[in-house]
C-alpha positions as CSV (number, residue, x, y, z in Angstrom):
1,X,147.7,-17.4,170.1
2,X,146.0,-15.3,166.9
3,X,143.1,-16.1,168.5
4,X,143.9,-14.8,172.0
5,X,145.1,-11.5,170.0
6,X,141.5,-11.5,167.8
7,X,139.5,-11.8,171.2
8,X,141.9,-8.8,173.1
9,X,141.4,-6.4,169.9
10,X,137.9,-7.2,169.9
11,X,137.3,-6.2,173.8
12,X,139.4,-3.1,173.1
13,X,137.4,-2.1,170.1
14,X,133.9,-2.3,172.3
15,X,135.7,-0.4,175.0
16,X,136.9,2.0,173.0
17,X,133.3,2.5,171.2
18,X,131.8,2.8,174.6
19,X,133.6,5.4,175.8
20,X,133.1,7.4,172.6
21,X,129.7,7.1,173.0
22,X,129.5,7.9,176.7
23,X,131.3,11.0,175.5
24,X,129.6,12.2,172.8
25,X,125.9,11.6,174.9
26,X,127.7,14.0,178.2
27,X,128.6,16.4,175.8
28,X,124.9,16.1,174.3
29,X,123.9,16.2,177.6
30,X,125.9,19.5,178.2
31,X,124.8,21.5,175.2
32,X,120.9,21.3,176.4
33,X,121.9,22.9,179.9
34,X,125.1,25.1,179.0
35,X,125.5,27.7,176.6
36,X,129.2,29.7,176.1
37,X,130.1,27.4,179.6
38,X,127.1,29.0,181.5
39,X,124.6,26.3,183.2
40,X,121.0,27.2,181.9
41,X,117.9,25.8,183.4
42,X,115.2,25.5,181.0
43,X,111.5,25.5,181.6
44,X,111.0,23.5,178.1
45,X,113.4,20.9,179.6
46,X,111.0,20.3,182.3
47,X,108.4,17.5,181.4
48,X,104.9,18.2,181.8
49,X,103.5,17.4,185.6
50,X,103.6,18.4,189.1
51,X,106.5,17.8,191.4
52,X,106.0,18.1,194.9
53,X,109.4,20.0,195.8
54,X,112.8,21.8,194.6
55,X,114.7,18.4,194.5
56,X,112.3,16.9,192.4
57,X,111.8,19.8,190.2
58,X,116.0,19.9,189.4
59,X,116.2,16.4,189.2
60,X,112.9,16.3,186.6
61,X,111.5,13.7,188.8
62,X,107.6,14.7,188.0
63,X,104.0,13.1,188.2
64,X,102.2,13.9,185.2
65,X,98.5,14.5,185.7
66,X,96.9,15.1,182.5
67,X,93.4,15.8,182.5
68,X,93.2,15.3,186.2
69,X,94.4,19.1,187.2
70,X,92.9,22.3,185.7
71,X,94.4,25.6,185.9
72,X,92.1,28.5,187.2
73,X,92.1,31.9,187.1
74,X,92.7,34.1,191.0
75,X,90.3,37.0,190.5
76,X,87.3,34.6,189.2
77,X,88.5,31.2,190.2
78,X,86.9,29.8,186.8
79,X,89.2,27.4,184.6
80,X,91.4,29.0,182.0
81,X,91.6,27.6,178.4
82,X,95.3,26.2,177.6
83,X,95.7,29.4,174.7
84,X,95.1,31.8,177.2
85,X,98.9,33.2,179.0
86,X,98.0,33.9,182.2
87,X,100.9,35.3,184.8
88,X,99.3,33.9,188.3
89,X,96.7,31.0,188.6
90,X,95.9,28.2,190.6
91,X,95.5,24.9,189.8
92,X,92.8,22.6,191.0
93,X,91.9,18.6,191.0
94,X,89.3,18.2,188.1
95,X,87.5,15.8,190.4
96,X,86.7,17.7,193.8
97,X,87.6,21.6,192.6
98,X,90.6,21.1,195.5
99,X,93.4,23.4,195.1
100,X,97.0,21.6,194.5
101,X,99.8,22.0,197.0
102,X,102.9,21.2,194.6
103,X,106.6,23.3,194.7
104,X,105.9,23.5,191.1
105,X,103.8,22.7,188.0
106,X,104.9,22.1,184.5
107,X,101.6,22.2,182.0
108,X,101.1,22.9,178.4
109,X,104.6,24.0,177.9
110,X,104.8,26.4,180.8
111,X,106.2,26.1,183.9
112,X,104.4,27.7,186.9
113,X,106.5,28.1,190.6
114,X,103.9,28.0,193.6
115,X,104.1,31.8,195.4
116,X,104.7,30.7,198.8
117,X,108.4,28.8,198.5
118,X,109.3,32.8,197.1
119,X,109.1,33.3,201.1
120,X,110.8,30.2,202.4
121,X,114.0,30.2,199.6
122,X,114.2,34.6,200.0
123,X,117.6,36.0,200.6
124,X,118.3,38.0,203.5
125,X,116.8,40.9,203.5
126,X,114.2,39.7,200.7
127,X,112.0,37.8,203.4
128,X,109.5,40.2,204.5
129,X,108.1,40.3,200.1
130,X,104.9,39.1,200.6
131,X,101.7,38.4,198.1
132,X,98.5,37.8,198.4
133,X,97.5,34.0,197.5
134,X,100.2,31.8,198.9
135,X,98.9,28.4,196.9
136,X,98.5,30.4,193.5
137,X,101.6,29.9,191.0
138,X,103.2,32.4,189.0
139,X,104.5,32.0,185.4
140,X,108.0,31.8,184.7
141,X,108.2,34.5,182.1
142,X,112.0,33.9,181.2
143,X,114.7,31.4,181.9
144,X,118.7,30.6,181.9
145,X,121.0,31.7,184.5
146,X,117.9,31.9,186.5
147,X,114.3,31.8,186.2
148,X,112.5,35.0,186.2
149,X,108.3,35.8,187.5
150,X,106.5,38.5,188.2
151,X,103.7,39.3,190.8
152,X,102.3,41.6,193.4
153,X,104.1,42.1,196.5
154,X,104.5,44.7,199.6
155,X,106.1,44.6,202.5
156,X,104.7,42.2,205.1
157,X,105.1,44.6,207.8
158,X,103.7,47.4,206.5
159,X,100.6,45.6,205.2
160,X,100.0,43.8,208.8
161,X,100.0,47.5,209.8
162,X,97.5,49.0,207.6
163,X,94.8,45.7,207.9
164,X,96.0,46.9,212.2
165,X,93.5,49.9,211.0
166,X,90.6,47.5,210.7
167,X,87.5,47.5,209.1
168,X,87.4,48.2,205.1
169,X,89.7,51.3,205.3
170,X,92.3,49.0,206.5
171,X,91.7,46.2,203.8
172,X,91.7,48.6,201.1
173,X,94.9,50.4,202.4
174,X,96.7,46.9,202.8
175,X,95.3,45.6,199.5
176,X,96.7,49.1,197.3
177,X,100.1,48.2,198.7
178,X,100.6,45.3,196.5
179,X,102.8,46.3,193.3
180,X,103.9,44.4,190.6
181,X,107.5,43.0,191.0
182,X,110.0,40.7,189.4
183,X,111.2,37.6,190.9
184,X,114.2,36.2,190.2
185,X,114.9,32.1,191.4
186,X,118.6,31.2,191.1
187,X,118.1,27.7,190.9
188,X,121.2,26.1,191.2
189,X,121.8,28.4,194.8
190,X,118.0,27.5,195.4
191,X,118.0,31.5,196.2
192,X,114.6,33.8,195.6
193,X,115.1,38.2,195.6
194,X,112.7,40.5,194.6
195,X,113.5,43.4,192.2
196,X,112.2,46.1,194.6
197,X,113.9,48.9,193.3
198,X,116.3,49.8,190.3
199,X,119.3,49.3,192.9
200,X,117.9,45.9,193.7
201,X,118.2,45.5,189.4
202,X,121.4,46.9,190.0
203,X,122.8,44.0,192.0
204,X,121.2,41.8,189.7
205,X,123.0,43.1,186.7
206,X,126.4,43.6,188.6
207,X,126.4,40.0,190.1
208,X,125.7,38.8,186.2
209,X,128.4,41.3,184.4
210,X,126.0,43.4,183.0
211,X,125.8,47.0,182.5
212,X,124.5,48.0,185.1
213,X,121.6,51.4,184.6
214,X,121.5,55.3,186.0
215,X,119.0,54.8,188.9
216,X,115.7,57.6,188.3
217,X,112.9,56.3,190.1
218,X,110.7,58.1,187.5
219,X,112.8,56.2,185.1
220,X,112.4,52.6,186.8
221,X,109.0,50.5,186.4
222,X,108.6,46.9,185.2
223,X,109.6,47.4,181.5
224,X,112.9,48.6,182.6
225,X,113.1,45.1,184.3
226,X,112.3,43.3,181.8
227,X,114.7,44.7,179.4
228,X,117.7,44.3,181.6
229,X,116.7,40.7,182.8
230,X,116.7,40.0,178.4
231,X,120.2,40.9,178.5
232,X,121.5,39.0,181.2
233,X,119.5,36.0,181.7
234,X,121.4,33.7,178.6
């Protein structure tokens, strides 16, 4: 019988210990993605490598490449040095020069978002934002609630009308159109807008509690962006 007992407080004590430690590694778990009960998502979280689309990007489910991928710059297409902070690059096999096709790219620290999925996850009303090299990713210059980039966009439509103009006129006219905008990725709603304007900042800020800003469109560029997306994104 004092055995039986021994053997049934013994069980209870490894359950017990389990549990705690199940507890104390969710909670762990918790603290690296939460902060004051708000999920974060973290671009130092993400290991280093390439994953191939949004699911394996949130689940950290990536290849890493190593040596075997460069990053190159858009204007010169010549490889970048790891130091250098660059906003928009490619990335291309080291063996063939071939540019990579990946959702996204985590190297040296950074994580890098591949422009074309800013099209195919845009909200309503957001879809017609469109850049100028598709397979080029853009930095992700701040993260928490959200992850926020920055590139050059213009309106789809209006471009297609000015290259409509043909010859060089028409290139230049479509090319000036491009201006440099922040993108903000809401991960967990797998939902891309473009800060267009200071009322688009303005439903940004409102939809995070913020204070939201007096709209001057003197007053408005991308530093004004920045700023507000500091005080909002944690």
């Amino acid at each position: 019988m004092l055995r039986k007992i021994t053997i049934f407080c013994f069980l209870s004590f490894l359950v017990a210990t389990t549990n705690a430690q199940e507890t104390a590694e969710n909670k762990s778990a918790s603290s690296e993605t939460s902060e004051g009960g708000i999920d974060l998502f973290l671009a130092k979280d993400i290991p280093e490598g390439v994953y191939k689309t949004y699911e394996d990007l949130v689940a950290k489910n990536g290849v890493y490449m190593g040596d075997a991928i460069v990053r190159k710059s858009v204007m010169r297409y010549k490889p970048l040095d790891k130091s250098e902070v660059i906003d928009q690059v490619y990335f291309a096999w080291a063996r063939n020069d071939v540019k990579l096709d990946f959702f996204a790219i985590s190297y040296n620290g950074v994580l890098y978002i591949q422009q074309k999925y800013f099209h195919k996850y845009s909200v309503k009303g957001h879809r017609s934002e469109d850049g100028s090299n598709a397979l080029s990713y853009h930095r992700v210059i701040n993260d928490g609630r959200f992850l926020y980039l920055e590139g050059s966009f213009a309106n789809a439509w209006a471009k297609g009308a000015a290259y409509g103009v043909g010859g060089a006129a028409g290139a230049v006219m479509g090319a000036n159109m491009n201006r440099l905008k922040g993108v903000v990725f809401d991960i967990k709603k797998q939902e891309v807008s473009f800060i267009r304007d200071c009322e688009d900042l303005n439903v940004l800020i409102e939809k995070y509690n913020g204070t939201k800003i007096e709209c001057k469109e003197k007053n408005f560029d991308i530093l004004t962006v920045r700023e507000n997306i500091d005080k909002i994104i944690k």
